[in-house]
Biopython code that builds the backbone (N, CA, C, O; Angstrom):
import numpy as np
from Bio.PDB.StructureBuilder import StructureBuilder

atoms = [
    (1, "UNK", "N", (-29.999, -41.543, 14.740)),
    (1, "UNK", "CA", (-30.976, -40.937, 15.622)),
    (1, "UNK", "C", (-30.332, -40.706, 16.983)),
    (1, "UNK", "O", (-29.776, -41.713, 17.422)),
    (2, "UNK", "N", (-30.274, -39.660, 17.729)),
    (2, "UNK", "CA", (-29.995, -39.513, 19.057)),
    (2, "UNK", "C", (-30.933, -39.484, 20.216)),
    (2, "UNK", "O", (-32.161, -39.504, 20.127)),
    (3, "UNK", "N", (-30.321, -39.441, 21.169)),
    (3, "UNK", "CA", (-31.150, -39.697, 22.462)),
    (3, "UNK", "C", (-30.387, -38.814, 23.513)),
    (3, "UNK", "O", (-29.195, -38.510, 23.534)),
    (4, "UNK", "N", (-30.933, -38.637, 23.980)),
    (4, "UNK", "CA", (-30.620, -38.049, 25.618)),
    (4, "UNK", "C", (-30.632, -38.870, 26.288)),
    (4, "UNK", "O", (-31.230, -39.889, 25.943)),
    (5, "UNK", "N", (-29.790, -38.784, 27.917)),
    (5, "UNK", "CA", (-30.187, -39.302, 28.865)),
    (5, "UNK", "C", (-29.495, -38.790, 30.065)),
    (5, "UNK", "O", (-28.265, -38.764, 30.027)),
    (6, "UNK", "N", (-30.063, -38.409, 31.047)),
    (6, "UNK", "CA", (-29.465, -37.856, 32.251)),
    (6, "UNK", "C", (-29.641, -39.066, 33.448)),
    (6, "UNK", "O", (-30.664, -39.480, 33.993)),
    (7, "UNK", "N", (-28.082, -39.491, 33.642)),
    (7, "UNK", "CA", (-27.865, -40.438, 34.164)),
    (7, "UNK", "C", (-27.397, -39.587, 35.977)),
    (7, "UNK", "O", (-27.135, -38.387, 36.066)),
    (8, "UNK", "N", (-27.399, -40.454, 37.072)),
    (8, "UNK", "CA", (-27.304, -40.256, 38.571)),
    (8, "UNK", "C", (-26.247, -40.637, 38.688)),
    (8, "UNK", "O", (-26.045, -41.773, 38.259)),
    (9, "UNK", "N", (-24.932, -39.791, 39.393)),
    (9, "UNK", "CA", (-23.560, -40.439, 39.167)),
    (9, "UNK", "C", (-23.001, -39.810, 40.592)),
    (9, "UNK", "O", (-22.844, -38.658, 40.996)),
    (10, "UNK", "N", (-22.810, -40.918, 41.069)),
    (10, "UNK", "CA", (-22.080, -40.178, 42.805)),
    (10, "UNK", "C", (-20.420, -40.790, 42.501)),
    (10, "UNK", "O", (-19.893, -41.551, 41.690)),
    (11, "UNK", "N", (-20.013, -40.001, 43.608)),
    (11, "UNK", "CA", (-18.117, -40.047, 43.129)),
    (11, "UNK", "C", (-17.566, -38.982, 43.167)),
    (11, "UNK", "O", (-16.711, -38.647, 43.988)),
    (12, "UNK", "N", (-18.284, -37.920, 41.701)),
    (12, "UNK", "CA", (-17.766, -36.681, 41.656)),
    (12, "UNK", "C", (-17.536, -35.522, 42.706)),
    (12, "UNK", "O", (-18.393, -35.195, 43.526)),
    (13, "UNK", "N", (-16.354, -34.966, 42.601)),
    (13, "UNK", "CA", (-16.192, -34.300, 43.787)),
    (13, "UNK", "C", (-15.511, -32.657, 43.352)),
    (13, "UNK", "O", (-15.323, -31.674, 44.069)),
    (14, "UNK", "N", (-15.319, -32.823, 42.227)),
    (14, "UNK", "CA", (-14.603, -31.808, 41.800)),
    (14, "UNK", "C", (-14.794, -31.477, 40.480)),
    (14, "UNK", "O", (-15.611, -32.127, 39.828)),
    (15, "UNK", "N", (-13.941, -30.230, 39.782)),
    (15, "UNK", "CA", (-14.315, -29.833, 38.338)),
    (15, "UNK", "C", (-13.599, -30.673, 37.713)),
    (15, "UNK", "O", (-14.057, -31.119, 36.661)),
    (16, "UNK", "N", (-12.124, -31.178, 38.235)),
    (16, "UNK", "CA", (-11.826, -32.071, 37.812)),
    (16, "UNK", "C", (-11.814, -33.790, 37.632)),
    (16, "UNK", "O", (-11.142, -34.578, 36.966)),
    (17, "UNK", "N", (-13.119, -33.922, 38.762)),
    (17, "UNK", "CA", (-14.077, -35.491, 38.361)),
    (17, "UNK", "C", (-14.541, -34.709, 36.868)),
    (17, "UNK", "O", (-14.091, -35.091, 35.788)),
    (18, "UNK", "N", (-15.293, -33.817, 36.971)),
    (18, "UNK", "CA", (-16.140, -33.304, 35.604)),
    (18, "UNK", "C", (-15.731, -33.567, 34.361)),
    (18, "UNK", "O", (-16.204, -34.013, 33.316)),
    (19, "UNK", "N", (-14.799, -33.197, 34.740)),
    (19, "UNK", "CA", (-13.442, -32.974, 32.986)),
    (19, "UNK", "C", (-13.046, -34.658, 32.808)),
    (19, "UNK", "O", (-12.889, -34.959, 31.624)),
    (20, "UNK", "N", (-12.866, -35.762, 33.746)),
    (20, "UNK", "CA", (-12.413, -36.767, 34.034)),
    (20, "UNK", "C", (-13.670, -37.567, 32.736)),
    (20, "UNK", "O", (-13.261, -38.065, 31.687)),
    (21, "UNK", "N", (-15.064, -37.525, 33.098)),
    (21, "UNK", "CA", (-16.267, -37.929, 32.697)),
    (21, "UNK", "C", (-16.617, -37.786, 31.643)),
    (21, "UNK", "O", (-17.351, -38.495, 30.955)),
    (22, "UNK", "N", (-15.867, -36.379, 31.316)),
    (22, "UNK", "CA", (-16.406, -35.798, 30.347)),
    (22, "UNK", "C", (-15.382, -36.078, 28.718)),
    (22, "UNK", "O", (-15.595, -35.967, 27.510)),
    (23, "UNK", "N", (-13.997, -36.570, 29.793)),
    (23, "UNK", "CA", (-13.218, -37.116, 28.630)),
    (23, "UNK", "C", (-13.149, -38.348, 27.894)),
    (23, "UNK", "O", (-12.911, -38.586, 26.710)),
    (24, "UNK", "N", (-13.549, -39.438, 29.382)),
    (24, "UNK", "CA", (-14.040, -40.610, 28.906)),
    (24, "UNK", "C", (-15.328, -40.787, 27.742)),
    (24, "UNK", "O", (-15.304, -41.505, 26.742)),
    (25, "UNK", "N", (-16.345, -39.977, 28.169)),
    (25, "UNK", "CA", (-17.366, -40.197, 27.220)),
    (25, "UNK", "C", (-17.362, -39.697, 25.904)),
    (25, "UNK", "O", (-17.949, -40.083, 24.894)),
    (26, "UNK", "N", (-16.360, -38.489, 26.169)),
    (26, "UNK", "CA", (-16.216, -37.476, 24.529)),
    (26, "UNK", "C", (-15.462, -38.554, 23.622)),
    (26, "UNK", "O", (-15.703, -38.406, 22.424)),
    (27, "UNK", "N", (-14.314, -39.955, 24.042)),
    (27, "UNK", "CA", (-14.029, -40.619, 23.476)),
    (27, "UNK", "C", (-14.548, -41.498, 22.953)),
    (27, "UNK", "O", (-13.895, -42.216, 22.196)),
    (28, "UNK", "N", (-16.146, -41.767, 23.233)),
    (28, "UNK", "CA", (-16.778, -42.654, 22.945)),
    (28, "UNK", "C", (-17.831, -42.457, 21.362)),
    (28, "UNK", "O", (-18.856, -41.786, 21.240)),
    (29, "UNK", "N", (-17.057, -43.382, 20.218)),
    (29, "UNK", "CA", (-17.950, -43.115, 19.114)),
    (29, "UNK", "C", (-19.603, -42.771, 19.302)),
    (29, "UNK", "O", (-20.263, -43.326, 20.180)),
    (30, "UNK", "N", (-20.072, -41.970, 18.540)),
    (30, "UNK", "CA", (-21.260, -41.779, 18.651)),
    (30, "UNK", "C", (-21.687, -40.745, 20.159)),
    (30, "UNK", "O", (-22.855, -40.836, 20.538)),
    (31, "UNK", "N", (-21.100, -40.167, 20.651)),
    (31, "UNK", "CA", (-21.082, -39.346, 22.055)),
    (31, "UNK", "C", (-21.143, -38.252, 21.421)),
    (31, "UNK", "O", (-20.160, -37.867, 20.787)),
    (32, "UNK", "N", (-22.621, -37.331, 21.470)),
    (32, "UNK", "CA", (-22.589, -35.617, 20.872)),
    (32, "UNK", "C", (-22.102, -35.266, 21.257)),
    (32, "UNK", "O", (-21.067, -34.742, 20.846)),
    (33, "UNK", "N", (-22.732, -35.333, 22.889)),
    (33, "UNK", "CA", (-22.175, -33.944, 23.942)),
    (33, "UNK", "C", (-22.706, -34.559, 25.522)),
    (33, "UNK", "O", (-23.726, -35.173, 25.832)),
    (34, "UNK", "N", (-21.279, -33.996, 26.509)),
    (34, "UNK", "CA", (-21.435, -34.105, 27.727)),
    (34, "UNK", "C", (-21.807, -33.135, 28.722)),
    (34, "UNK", "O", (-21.640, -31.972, 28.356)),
    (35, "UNK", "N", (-22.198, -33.274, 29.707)),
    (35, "UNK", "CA", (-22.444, -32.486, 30.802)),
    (35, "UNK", "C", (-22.517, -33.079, 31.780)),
    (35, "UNK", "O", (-23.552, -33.712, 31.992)),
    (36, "UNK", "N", (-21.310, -33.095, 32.858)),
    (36, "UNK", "CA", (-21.124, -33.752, 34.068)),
    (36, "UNK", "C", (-21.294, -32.510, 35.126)),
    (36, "UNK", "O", (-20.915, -31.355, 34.937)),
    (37, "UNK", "N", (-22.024, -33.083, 36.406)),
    (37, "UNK", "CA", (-22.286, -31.502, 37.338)),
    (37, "UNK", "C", (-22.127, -32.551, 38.529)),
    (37, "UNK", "O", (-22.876, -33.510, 38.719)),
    (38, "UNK", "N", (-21.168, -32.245, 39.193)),
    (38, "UNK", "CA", (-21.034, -33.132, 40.311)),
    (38, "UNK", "C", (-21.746, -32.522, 41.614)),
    (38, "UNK", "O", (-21.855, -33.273, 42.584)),
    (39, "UNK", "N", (-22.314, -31.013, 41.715)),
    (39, "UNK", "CA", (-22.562, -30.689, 42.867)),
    (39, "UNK", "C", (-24.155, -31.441, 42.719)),
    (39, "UNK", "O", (-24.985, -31.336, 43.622)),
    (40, "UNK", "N", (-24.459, -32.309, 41.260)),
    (40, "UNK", "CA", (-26.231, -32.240, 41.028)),
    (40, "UNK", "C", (-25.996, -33.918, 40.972)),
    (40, "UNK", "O", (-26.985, -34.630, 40.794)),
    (41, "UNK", "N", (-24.822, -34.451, 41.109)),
    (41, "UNK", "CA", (-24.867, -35.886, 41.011)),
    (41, "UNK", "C", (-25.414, -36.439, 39.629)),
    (41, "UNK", "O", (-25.948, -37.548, 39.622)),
    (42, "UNK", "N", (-25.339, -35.959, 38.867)),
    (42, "UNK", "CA", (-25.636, -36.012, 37.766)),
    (42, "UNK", "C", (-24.766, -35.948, 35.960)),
    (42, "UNK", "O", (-24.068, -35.017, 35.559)),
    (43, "UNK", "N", (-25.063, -37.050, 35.288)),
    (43, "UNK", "CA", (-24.239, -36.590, 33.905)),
    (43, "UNK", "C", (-25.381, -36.434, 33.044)),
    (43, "UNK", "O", (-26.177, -37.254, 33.501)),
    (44, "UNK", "N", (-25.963, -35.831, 32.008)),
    (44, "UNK", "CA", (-26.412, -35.574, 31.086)),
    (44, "UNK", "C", (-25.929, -35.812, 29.786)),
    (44, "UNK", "O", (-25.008, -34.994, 29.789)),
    (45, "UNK", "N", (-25.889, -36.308, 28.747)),
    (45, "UNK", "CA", (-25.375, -37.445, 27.903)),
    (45, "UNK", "C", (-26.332, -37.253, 26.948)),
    (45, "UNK", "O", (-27.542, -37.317, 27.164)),
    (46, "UNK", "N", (-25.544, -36.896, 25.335)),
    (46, "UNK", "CA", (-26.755, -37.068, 24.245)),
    (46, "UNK", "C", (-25.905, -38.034, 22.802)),
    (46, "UNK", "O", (-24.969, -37.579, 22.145)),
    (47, "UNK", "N", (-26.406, -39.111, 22.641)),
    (47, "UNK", "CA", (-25.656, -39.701, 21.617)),
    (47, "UNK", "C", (-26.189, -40.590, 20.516)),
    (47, "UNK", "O", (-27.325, -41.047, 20.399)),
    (48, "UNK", "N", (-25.522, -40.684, 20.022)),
    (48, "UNK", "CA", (-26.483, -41.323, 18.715)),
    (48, "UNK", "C", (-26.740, -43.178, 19.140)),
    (48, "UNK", "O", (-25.810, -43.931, 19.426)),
    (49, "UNK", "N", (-28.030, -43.538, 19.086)),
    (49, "UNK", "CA", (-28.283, -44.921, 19.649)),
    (49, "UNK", "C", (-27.787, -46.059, 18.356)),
    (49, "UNK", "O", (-27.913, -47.282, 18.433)),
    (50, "UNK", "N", (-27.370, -45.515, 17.520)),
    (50, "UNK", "CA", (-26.659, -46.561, 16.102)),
    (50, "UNK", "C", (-25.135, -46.799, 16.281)),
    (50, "UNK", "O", (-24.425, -47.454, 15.518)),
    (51, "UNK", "N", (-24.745, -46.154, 17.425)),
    (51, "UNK", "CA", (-23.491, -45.969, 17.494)),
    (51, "UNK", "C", (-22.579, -46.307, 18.684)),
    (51, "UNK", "O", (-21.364, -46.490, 18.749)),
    (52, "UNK", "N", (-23.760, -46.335, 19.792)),
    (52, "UNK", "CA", (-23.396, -46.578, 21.345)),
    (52, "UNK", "C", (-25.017, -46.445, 21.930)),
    (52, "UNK", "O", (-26.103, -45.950, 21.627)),
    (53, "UNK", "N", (-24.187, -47.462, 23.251)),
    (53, "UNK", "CA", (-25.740, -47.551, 24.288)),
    (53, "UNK", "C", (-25.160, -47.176, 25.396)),
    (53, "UNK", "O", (-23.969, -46.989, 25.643)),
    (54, "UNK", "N", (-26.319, -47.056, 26.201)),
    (54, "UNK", "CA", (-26.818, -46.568, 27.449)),
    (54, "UNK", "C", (-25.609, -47.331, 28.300)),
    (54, "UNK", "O", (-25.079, -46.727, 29.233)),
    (55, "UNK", "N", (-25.202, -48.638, 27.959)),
    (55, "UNK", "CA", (-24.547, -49.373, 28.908)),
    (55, "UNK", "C", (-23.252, -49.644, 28.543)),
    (55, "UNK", "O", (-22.514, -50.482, 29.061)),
    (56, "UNK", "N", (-22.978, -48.822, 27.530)),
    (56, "UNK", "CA", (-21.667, -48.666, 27.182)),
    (56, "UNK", "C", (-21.491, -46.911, 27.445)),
    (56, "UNK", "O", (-20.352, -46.451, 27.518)),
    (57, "UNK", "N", (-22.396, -46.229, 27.544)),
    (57, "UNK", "CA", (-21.611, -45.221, 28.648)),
    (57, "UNK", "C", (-21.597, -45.042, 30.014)),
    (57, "UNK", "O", (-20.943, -44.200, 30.630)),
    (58, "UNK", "N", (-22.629, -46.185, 30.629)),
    (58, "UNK", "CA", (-22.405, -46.498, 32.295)),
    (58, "UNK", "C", (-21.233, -46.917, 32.813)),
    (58, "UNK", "O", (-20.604, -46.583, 33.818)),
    (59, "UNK", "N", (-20.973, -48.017, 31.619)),
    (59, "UNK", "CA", (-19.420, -48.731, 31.735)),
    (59, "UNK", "C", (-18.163, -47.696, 31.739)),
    (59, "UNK", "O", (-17.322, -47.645, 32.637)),
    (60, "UNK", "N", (-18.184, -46.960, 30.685)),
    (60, "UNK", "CA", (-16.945, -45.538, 30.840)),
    (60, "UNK", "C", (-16.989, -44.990, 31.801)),
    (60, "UNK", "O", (-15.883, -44.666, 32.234)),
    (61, "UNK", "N", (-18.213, -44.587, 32.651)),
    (61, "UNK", "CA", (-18.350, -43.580, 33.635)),
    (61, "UNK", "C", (-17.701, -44.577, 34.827)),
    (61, "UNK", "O", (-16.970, -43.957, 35.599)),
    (62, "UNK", "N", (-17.818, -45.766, 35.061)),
    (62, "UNK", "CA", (-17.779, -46.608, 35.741)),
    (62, "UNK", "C", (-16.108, -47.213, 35.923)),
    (62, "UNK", "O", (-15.606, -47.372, 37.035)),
    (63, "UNK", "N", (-15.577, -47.427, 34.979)),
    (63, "UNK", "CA", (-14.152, -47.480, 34.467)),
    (63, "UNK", "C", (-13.853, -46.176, 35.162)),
    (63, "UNK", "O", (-13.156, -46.384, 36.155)),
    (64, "UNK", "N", (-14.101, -45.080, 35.007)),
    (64, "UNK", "CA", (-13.191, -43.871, 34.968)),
    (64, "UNK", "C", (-13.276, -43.646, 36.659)),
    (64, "UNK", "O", (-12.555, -42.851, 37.261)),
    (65, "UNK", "N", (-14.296, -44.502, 37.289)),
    (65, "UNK", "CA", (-14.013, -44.720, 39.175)),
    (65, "UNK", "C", (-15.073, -43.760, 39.376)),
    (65, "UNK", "O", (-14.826, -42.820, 40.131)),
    (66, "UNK", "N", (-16.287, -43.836, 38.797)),
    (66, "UNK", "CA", (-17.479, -43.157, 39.443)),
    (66, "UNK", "C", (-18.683, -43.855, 39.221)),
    (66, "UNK", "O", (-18.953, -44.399, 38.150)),
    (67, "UNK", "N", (-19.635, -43.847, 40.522)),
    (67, "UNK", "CA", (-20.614, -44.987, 40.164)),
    (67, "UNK", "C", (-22.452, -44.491, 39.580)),
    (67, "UNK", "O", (-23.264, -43.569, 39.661)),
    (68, "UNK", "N", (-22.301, -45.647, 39.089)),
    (68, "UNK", "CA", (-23.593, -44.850, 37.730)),
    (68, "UNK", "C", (-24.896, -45.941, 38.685)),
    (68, "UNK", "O", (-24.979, -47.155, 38.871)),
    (69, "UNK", "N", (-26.073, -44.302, 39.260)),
    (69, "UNK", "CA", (-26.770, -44.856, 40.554)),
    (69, "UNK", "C", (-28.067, -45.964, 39.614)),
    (69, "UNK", "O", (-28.882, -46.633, 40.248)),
]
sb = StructureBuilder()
sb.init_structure("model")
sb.init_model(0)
sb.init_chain("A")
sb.init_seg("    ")
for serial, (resi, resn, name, xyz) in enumerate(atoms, 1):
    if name == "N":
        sb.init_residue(resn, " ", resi, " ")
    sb.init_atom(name, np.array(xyz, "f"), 0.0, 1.0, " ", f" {name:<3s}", serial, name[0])
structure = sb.get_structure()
């Protein structure tokens, strides 16, 4: 089953924070699909909840040096 979630993420500053976010999480089992928008402070995140949680992609975003608000 999947879920959405549009998470608040300050840090990003560039297309390449974007791509940064977007690589960490695409590595993460169970991760559909990303959408990092740094001018909106924001990641958008849809993944399967059997496979990964909410706080195991705060932690990637968080690792990768951006903070999850």
């Amino acid at each position: 089953m999947s879920e959405s979630i549009s998470l608040a993420v300050t840090g990003m500053k560039c297309g390449g924070c974007e791509s940064n976010v977007k690589t960490k999480l695409n590595a993460i089992d169970g991760v559909i699909s990303v959408e990092a928008m740094n001018k909106e402070n924001k990641v958008d995140v849809e993944f399967d909840v059997e496979k990964t949680s909410v706080e195991a992609i705060s932690q990637a975003i968080t690792d990768a040096g951006f903070v999850v608000e």
